[in-house]
C-alpha positions as CSV (number, residue, x, y, z in Angstrom):
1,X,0.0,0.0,0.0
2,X,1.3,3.3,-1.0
3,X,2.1,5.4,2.1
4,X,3.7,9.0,2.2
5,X,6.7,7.2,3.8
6,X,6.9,5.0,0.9
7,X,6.2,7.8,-1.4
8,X,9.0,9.7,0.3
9,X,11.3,7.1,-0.7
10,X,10.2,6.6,-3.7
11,X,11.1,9.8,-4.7
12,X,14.1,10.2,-2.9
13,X,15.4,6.7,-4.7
14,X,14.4,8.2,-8.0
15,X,15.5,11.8,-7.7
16,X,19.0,10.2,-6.7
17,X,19.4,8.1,-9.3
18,X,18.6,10.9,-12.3
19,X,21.3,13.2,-10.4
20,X,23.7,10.4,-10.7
21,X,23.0,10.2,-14.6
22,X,23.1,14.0,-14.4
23,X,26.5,13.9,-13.0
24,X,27.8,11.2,-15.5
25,X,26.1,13.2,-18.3
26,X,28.8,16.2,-17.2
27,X,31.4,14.1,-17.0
28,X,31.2,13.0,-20.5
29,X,30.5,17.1,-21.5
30,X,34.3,17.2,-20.2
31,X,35.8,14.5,-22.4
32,X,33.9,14.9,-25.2
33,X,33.4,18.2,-26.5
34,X,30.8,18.4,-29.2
35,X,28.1,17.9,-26.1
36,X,29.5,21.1,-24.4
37,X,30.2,23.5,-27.5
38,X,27.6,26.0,-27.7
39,X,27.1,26.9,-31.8
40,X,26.4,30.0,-33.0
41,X,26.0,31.1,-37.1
42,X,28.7,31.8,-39.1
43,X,26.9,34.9,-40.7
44,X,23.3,35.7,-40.6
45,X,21.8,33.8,-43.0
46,X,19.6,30.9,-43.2
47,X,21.6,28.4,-44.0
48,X,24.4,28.9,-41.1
49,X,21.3,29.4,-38.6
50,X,19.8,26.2,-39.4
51,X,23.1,24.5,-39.6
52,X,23.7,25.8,-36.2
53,X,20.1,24.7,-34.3
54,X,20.9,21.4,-36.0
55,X,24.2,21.2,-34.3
56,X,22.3,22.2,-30.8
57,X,19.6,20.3,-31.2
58,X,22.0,16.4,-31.6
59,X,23.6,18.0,-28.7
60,X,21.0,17.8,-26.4
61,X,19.5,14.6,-27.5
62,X,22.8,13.2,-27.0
63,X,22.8,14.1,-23.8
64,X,19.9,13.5,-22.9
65,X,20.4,9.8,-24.4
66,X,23.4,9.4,-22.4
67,X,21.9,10.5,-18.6
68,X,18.9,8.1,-20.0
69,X,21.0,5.3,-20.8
70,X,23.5,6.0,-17.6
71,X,20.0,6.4,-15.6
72,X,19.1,2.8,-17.1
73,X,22.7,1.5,-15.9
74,X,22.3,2.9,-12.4
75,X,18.7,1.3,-11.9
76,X,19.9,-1.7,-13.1
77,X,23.4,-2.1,-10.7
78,X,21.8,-1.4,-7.9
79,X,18.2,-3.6,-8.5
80,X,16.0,-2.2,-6.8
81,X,12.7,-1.7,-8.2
82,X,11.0,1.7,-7.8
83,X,7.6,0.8,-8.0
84,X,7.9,-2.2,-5.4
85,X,9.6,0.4,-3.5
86,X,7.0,2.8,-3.8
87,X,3.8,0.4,-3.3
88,X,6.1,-0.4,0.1
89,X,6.9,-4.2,-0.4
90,X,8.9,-5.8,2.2
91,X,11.6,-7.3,-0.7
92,X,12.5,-4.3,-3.5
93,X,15.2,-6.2,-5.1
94,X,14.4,-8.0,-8.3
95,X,15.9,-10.7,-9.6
96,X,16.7,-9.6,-13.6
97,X,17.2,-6.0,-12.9
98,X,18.3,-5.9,-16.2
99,X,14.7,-6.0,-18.4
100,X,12.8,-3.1,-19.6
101,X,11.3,-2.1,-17.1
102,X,14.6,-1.2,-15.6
103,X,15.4,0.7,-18.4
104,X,11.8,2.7,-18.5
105,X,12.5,3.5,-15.2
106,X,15.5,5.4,-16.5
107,X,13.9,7.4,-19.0
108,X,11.1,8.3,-16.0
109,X,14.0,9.4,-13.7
110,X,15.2,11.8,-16.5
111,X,12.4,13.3,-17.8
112,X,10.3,13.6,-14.3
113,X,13.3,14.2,-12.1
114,X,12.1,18.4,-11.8
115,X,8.7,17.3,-10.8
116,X,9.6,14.6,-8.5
117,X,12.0,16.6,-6.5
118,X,9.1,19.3,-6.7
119,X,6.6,16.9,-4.9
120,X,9.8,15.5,-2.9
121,X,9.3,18.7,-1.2
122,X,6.1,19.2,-0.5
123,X,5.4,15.3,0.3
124,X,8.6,15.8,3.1
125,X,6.4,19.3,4.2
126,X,3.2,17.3,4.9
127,X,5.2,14.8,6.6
128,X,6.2,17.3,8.8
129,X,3.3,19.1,9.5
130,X,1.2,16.0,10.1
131,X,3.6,14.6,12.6
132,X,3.8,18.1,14.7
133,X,-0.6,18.0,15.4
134,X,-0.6,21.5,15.3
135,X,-3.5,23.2,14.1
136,X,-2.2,25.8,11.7
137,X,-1.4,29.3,12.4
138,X,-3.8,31.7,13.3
139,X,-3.1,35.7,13.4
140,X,-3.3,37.0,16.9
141,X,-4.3,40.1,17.1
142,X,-7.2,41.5,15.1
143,X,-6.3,43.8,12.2
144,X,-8.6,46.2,11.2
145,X,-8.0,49.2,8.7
146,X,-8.3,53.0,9.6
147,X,-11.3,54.5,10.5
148,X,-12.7,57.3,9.3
């Protein structure tokens, strides 16, 4: 059964692992350098613009292919599957942590990582508010506006 402490560790699993492939993504900016050039036209004219947004755009599919496939790696060394980790199973390793769904678990790391350390955040806020009881703040002291 999903839980928010579950969900809290769900996220936190799969927020670390994309910032791993984020980290091996810059590594390989720094030994190869077509995926950290930034390309600008020649001259101003259509053809050196184009060629240019080409260039840019195979750079960032490349990497993002590469902190998919290093997400994909990462999932699938360490075996744990997010979902069974989510759902709160007792056992989260899996036995061929090398199938698809490891590797679709990497592409969901990448692409979802700003969301899921979004709701990272305010999952751990609810945690914390729910454990303190408190009912929430109330002003004071009245305030009123001038009177005329």
């Amino acid at each position: 059964m999903v839980s928010v402490d579950s969900s809290i560790a769900f996220l936190i699993y799969v927020t670390a692992v994309s910032s791993a492939a984020a980290g091996v993504t810059e590594a390989c900016k720094s030994v190869i350098p077509f995926l950290a050039t930034d390309y600008e036209p020649k001259e101003d004219c259509w053809e050196d613009v184009n060629h240019a947004a080409r260039l840019t755009h195979y750079k960032r599919f490349f990497n993002l292919l590469i902190s998919v496939v290093s997400a994909g790696v990462i999932f699938g060394l360490i075996g744990l599957d997010p979902a069974l980790i989510l759902t709160g199973a007792e056992v989260v390793y899996v036995d061929d942590s090398w199938e698809v769904g490891t590797w679709l678990w990497g592409i969901v790391a990448v692409f979802g990582s700003p969301f899921f350390a979004s709701v990272l955040k305010i999952m751990e806020s609810f945690k914390q508010n729910a454990s303190h009881n408190q009912p929430p703040n109330r002003p004071r002291r009245k305030v009123t506006g001038p009177r005329e």
